[in-house]
N, C-alpha and C positions, 0 to 999 in steps of 0.2 A: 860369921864364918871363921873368923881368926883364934875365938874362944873355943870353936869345934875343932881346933885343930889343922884348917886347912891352910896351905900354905898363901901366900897374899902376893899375887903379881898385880900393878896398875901400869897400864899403857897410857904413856902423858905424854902432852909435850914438854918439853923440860921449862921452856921460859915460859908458859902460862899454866903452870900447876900450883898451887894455894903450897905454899914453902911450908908452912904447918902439916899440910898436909903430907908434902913428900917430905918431912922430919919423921911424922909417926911410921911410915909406910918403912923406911930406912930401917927403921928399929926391927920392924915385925916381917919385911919381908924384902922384896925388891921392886924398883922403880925399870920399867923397861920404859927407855925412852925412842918415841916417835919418830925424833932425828933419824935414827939409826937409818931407819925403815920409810925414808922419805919420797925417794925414788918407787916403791910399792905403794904407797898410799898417794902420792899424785902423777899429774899429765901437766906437761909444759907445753905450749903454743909459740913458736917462735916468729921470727915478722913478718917471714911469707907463710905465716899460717900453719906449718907442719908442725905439727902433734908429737909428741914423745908421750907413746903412750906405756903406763905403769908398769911396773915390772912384776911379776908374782911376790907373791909376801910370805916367804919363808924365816918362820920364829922359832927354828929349832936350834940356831945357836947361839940366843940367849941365856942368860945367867938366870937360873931355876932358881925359885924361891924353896925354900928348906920347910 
């Protein structure tokens, strides 16, 4: 995809991403990291059991790959 041209975004987590891998991605495009977006991709359970449930997962003010 990157030879065609297209721009290159990866959603990672930043501590268990292959560091090779987010070196070449660096170069050629951009790393959105997961952190950001923690609160929308989980649910916490607290000790009397209430839920905190996800928050919607709004990616429109991340840094666009070129």
């Amino acid at each position: 995809m990157h030879k065609k041209g297209w721009g290159i975004e990866v959603l990672a987590w930043e501590r268990t991403c292959n560091p090779r891998f987010k070196q070449w991605v660096k170069k050629i495009g951009i790393i959105v990291p997961l952190e950001d977006y923690y609160e929308a991709l989980t649910f916490t359970e607290d000790e009397s059991g209430a839920i905190r449930r996800a928050k919607s997962l709004d990616l429109s003010k991340r840094e666009l790959s070129k």
